[in-house]
C-alpha angles and dihedrals in degrees: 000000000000118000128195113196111185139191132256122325131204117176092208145105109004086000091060123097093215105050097035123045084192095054094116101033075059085058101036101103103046085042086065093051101052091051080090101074141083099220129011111191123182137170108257106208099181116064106225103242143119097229104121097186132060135178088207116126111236129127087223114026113190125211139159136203109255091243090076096077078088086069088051091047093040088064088044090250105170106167123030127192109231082185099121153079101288102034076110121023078120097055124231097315088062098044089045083055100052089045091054094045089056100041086056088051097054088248118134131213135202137179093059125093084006093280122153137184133237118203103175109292092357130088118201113207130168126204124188106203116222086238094077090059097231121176120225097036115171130244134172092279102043137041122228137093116006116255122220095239096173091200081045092059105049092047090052086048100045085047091055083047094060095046091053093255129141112219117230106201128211108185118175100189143119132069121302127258097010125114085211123082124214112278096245100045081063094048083048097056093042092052085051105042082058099050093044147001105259131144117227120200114193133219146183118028078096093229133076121267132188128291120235119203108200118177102310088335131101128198121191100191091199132355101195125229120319092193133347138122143212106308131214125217111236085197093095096250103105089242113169134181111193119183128248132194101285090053093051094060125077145147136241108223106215113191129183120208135186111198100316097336135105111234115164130014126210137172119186122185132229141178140188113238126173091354084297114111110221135162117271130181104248096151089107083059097051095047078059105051090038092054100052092054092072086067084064086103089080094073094188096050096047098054086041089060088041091053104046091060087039095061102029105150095212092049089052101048093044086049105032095027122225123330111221130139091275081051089058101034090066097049080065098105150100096271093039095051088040088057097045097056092035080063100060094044088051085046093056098047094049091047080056095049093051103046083057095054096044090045082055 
């Protein structure tokens, strides 16, 4: 069995059947190629819905007409994590549309609900990670978006284990627009690549990061975006997120699999030019980035290089624009202060999470 994971997808702008009449032409190549394969799986970041207004406190809420599930048929998606940050920056109503759209296109969905799939051997489960400030997670008491529980997850994936199942992990997790994942998401996937075989395919920083092969495991921290575009705030600010050259590359991770088994490993590379997406050799990059994750030992060294592209004074201006006083007057607003404080809730019960797991 051949399996395609992709990156983040987001069904607007040029990707949008109802704002481009070349959304899918820009698609067709790769379209072609991933007609290969058994199963091609992605992380849908728009729910598919025509509610235009949320109460949902985000400072960039992403939606897409239901139309666009076209766009996810027409590149032979036929399972789709809902497992991240903007499954439902439409509430429920918008999330309940976008499971019933893809019910009614034959596509399935995991990491909601807490729901998973099962094709065969393998177990297909999402986790959306606190850090990336989502709104609707799930608990014990309530359904919604899957939370990264890291006691949670090794007990799913021992329990998979047990019942002769190889876990395949969406974790949308990490800080955004930065090559370089969160020291102990790193630590996580190398405790559980040792314990047992899973395959982890990363979301949501919105550029690619390094691959780690431990024992019969693979971990693709994050895989970049597949397909997105600049983004509008509908919060009334004028906020506005336009991509550069790192968010428009990507890779496709291809695993093989016999019964419950990895056989063969392939990354192929891809870029959008000219609003056209096209392969493109990045393997040089992501030897890079892979190698220097084995100088994550040294704790100190490692933040320190996070931290210097995270805060690079020319990337942020190019990406957040200039902050000045007009810049912070209009942030002052319902959806920005919502999703400031939700942030530091989020904050304290992932601090909380982590230091569990770690006490284990």
């Amino acid at each position: 069995m051949k399996i395609a994971f992709l990156g983040d997808i987001a069904l607007i702008g040029k990707y949008d059947l109802t704002q481009s009449l070349n959304a899918k032409s820009r698609l067709n190549t790769i379209a072609d190629y991933l007609k290969n394969f058994d199963h091609v799986i992605g992380n849908l970041e728009t729910p598919l819905t025509s509610k235009k207004k949320s109460l949902v406190c985000k400072s960039m809420h992403l939606r897409s007409d239901p139309i666009n599930v076209e766009i996810l048929k027409f590149l032979n998606i036929d399972i789709v994590s809902l497992a991240n940050n903007h499954s439902y920056d439409f509430g429920r109503k918008g999330i309940d549309d976008t499971i019933e759209i893809l019910k009614s296109n034959n596509i399935d969905f995991y990491g909601f609900d807490n729901k998973y799939v099962n094709i065969g051997d393998l177990t297909l489960r999402g986790y959306c990670c606190l850090t990336t400030n989502a709104f609707g997670y799930n608990s014990k008491t309530k359904k919604g978006v899957n939370t990264l529980d890291y006691s949670k997850v090794i007990s799913d994936v021992n329990n998979d284990n047990i019942n002769g199942k190889l876990s395949l992990l969406s974790m949308h997790w990490g800080d955004e627009h930065t090559n370089y994942p969160r020291y102990e998401h790193v630590k996580f996937s190398r405790y559980l690549s040792k314990i047992n075989n899973v395959v982890i395919n990363g979301h949501h920083p919105h550029v690619v990061q390094g691959i780690e092969k431990i024992n019969n495991s693979i971990i693709a921290y994050s895989q970049g975006n597949f397909c997105f575009d600049d983004c509008k705030s509908i919060s009334g600010t004028g906020m506005e997120l336009k991509q550069n050259d790192s968010n428009r590359e990507s890779f496709i991770l291809e695993v093989e699999f016999e019964r419950n088994k990895i056989i063969n490993t392939k990354t192929t590379g891809i870029n959008e030019i000219s609003g056209i997406i096209e392969f493109k050799d990045i393997n040089q990059k992501l030897n890079k980035l892979s190698q220097e994750l084995l100088n994550i030992d040294d704790i100190e060294k490692y933040q320190n290089m996070r931290e210097a592209q995270f805060n690079d004074k020319i990337f942020r201006l190019e990406k957040f624009g200039k902050k000045d006083i007009k810049w912070y007057l209009r942030r002052i607003n319902y959806y920005a202060i919502g999703a400031f404080l939700l942030a530091k809730v989020n904050k304290k019960k992932y601090i909380k999470i982590l230091k569990n797991w770690e006490n284990d």
